[in-house]
MARLO-723809 format. One record per residue (C-alpha): residue number from 1; x, y, z. Coordinates in Angstrom, 3 decimals, m for minus. Layout:
! residues N
(node NUM; (X; Y; Z))
...
END
This chain:
! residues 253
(node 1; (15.151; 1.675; 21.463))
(node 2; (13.280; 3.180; 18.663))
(node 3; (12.217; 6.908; 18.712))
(node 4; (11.531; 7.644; 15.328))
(node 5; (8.941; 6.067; 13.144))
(node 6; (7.884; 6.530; 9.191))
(node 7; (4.866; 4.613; 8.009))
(node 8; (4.367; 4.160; 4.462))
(node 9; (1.546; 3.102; 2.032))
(node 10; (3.088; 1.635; m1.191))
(node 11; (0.868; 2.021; m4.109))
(node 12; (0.869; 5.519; m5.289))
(node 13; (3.210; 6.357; m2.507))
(node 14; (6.673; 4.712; m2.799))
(node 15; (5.727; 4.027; m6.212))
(node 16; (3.864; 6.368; m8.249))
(node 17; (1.793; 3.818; m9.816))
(node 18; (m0.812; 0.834; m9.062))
(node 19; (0.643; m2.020; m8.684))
(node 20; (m2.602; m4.160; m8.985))
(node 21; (m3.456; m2.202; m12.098))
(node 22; (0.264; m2.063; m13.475))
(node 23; (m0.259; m5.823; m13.869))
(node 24; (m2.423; m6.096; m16.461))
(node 25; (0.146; m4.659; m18.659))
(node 26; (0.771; m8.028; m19.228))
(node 27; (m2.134; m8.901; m20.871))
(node 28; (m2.548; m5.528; m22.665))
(node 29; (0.992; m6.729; m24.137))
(node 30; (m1.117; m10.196; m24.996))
(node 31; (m3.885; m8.576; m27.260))
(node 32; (m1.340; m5.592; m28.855))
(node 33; (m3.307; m2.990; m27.095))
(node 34; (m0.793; m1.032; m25.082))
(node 35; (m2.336; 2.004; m25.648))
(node 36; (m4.516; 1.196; m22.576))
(node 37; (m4.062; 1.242; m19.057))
(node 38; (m6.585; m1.186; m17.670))
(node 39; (m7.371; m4.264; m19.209))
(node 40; (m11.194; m5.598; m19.491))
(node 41; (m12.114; m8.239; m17.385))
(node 42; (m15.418; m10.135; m17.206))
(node 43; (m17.901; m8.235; m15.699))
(node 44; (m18.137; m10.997; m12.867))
(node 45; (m14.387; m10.089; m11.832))
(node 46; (m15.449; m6.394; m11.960))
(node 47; (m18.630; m7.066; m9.709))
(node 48; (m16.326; m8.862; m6.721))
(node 49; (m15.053; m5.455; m5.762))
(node 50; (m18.349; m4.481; m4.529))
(node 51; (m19.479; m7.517; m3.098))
(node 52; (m16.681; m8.478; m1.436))
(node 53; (m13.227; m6.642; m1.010))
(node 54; (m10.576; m5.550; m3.649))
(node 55; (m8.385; m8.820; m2.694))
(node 56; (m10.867; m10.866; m3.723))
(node 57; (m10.981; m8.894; m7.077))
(node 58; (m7.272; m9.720; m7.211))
(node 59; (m7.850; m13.375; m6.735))
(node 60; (m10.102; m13.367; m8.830))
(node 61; (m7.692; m11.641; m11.760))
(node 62; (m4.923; m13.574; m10.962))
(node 63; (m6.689; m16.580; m11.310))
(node 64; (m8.301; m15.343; m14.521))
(node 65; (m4.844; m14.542; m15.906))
(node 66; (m3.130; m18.062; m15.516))
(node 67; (m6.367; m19.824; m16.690))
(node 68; (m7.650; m18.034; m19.635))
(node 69; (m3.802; m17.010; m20.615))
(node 70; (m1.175; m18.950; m18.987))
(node 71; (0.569; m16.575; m16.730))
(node 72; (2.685; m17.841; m14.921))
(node 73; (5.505; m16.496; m11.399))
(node 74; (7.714; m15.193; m13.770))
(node 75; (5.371; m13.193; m16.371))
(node 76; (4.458; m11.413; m13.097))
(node 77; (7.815; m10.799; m11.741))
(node 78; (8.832; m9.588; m14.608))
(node 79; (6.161; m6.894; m14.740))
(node 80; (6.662; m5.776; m11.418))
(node 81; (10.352; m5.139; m12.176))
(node 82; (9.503; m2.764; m14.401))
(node 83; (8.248; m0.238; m11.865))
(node 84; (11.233; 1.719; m10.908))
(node 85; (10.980; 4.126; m7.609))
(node 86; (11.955; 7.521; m8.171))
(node 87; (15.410; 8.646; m7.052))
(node 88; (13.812; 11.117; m4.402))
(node 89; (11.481; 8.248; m2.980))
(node 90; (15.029; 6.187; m2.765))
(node 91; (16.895; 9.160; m1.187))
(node 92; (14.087; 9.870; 1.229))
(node 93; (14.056; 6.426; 2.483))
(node 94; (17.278; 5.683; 2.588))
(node 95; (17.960; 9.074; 4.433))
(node 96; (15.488; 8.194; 7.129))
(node 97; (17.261; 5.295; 7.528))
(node 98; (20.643; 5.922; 8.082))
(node 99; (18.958; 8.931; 10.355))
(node 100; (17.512; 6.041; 12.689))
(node 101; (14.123; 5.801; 11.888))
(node 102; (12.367; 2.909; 11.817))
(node 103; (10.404; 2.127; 8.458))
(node 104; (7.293; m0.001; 7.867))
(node 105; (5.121; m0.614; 4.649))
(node 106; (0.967; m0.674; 5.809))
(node 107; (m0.178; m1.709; 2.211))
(node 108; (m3.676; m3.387; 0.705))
(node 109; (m0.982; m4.538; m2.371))
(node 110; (0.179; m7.985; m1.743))
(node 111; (3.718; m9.066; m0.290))
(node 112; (5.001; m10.831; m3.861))
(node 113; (4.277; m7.298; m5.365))
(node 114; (6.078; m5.270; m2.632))
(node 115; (9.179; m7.388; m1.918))
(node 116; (9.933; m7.995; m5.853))
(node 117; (9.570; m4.465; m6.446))
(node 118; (11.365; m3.531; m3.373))
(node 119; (14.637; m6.024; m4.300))
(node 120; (15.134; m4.689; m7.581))
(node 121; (15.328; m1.497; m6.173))
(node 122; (18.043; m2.053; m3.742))
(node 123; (15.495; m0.958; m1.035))
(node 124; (14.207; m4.546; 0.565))
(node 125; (17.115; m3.979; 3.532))
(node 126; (15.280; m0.870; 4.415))
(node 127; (11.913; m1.790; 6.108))
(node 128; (11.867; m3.953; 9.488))
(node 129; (7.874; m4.983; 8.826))
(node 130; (5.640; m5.094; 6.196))
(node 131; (1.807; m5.380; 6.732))
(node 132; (0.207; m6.131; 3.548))
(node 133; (m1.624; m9.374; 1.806))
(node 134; (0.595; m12.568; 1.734))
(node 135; (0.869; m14.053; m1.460))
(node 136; (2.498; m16.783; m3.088))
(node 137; (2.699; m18.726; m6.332))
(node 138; (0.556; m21.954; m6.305))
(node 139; (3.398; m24.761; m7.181))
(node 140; (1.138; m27.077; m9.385))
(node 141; (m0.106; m23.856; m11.540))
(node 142; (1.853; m21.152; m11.067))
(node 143; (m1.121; m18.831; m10.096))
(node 144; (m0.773; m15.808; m7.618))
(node 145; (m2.835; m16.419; m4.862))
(node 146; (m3.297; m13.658; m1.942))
(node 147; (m4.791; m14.242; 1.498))
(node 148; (m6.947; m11.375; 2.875))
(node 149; (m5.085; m8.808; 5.607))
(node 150; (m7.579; m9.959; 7.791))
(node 151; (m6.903; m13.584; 8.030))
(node 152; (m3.283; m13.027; 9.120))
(node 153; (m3.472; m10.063; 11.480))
(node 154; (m6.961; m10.621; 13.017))
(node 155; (m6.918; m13.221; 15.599))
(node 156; (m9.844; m14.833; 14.832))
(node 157; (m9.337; m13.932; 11.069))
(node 158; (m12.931; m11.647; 11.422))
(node 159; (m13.318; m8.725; 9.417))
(node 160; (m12.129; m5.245; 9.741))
(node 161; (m14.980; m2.943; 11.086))
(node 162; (m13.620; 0.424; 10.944))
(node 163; (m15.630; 3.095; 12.692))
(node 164; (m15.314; 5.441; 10.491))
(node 165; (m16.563; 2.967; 7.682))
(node 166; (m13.821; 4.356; 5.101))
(node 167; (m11.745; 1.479; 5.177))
(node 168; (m12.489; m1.854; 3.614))
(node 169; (m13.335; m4.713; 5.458))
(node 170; (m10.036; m6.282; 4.224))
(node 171; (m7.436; m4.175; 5.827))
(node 172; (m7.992; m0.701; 8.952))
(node 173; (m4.446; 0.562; 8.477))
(node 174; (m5.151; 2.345; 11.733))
(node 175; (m6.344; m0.547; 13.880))
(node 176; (m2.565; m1.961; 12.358))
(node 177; (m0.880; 1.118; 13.309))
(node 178; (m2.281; 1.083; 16.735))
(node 179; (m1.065; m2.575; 17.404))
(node 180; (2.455; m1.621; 15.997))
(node 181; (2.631; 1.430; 18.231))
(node 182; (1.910; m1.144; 21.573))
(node 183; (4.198; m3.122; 20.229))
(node 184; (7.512; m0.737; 20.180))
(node 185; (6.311; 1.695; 22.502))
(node 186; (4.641; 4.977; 21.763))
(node 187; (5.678; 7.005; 24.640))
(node 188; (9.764; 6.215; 22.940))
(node 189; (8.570; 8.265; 20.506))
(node 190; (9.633; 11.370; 19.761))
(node 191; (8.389; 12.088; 15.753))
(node 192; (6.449; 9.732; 13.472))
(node 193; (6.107; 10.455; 9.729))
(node 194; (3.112; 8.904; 7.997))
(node 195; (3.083; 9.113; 3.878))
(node 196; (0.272; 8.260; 2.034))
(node 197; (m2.251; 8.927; m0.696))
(node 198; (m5.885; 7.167; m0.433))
(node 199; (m8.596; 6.990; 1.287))
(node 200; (m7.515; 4.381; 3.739))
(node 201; (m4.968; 6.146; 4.752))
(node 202; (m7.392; 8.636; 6.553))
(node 203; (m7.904; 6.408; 9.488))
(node 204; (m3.868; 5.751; 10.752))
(node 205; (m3.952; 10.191; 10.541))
(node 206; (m6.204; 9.685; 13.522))
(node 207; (m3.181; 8.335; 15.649))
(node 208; (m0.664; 10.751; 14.654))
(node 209; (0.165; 13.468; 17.366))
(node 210; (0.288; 17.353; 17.199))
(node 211; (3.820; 16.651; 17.060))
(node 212; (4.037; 13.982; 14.375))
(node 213; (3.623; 14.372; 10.569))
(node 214; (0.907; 13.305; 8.314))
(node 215; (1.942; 13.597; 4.496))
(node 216; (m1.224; 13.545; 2.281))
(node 217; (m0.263; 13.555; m1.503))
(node 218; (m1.944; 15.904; m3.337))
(node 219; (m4.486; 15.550; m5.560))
(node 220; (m5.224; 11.949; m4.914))
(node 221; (m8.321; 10.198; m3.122))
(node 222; (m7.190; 10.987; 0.597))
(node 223; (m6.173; 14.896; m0.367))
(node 224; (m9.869; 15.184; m1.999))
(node 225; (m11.426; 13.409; 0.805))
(node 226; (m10.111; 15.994; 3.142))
(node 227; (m11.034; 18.561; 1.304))
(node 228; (m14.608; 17.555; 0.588))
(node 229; (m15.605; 16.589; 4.258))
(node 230; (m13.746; 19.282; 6.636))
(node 231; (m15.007; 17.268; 9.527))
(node 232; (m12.577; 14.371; 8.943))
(node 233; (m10.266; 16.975; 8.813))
(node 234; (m11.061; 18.179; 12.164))
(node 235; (m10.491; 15.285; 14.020))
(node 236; (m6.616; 15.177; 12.766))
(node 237; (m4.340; 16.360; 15.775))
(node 238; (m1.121; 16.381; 13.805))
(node 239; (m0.119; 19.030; 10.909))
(node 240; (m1.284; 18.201; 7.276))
(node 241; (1.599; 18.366; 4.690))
(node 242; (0.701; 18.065; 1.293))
(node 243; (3.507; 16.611; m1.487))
(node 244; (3.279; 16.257; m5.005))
(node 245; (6.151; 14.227; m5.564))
(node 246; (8.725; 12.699; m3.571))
(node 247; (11.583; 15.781; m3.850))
(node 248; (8.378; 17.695; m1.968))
(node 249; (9.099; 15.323; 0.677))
(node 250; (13.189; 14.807; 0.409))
(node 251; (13.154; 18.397; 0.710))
(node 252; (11.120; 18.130; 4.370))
(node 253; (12.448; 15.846; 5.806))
END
């Protein structure tokens, strides 16, 4: 039976990077400009965001990327490889698991992104579920291609609709985190530990008890949401702990 739970985002939080951003390293590498972090896309790629979700920005990138420059699985992989977690993250999660907990990933990254990352970490034995994106490599092309969250998990594939309208339509990490809860049993237990860093990370905070941990990373979106609109803040049961980096954490927990 499980009685302890820790729910993690991934980007910015395991890692301490964007993984979706990290990517276009590879075509900053392309065009000898390294000095940059983000590369330009069309404005049309740019504009999906707001019309639609971030996935289908990602799509849209990924799609760009084997097209316009012939990327193919392994140019990705490769990339992601490069992202190494920090020791403390490692200890951390390995601690918690020898100690019993059970660990999940609730992420709006993608699962090729996560598990390659993951693997060449040593750390892909350490989570029981992952609720992210699937992706996979088209086998004619070679292009990434993601589904939406909300096509998998939703049973009639609908939209999120979040009342609190700060998550995306794509993914409600709390609507996810309520359905895991049913699913292993909330009254079994006796702690959870949520870690995260953005904005939609707000909503699963409202499902946390007073006894239960919510671990907000400092100075990112989620700490300055807090901050900004106290009333979100008010509506949390459980105790706030901010962490800067992951030895902030090691040395809770």
């Amino acid at each position: 039976m499980i009685t302890k739970l820790a729910v993690f985002d991934f980007d910015n939080t395991i890692i301490d990077v964007n993984s979706d951003t990290f990517v276009d390293r590879i075509l900053l590498r392309l065009i000898n400009d390294t000095k940059k972090k983000y590369y330009d896309y069309p404005s049309e790629i740019e504009r999906l965001t707001q019309c639609h979700n971030w996935t289908h920005r990602m799509n849209a990138v990924f799609s760009y990327m084997n097209s316009e420059h012939s990327i193919q699985r392994q140019d990705i992989i490769n990339c992601m490889h490069e992202i190494i977690i920090d020791d403390s993250m490692k200890q951390l999660l390995q601690r918690m698991y020898l100690e019993a907990f059970e660990l999940i990933i609730i992420s709006d990254a993608n699962s090729i992104f996560i598990q390659e990352i993951l693997h060449k970490n040593n750390l892909n034995h350490i989570f029981s579920k992952i609720y992210t994106n699937q992706a996979d490599f088209c086998a004619q092309t070679g292009c990434l291609k993601v589904q939406p969250f909300n096509e998998s998990f939703n049973f009639n594939k609908e939209l999120f609709n979040c009342p609190t309208e700060i998550c995306s339509s794509n993914i409600c990490k709390g609507e996810v985190l309520k359905r895991h809860l049913v699913d292993i049993g909330l009254s079994n237990l006796t702690k959870i530990v949520y870690v995260g860093d953005g904005r939609n990370d707000y909503c699963p905070g409202l499902c946390l008890r007073e006894c239960d941990f919510y671990c907000v990373r400092e100075n990112y979106s989620l700490s300055k949401l807090l901050d900004k609109r106290t009333n979100l803040k008010e509506c949390l049961m459980t105790k706030i702990i901010k962490w800067h980096t992951a030895k902030d954490l090691l040395d809770i927990f």
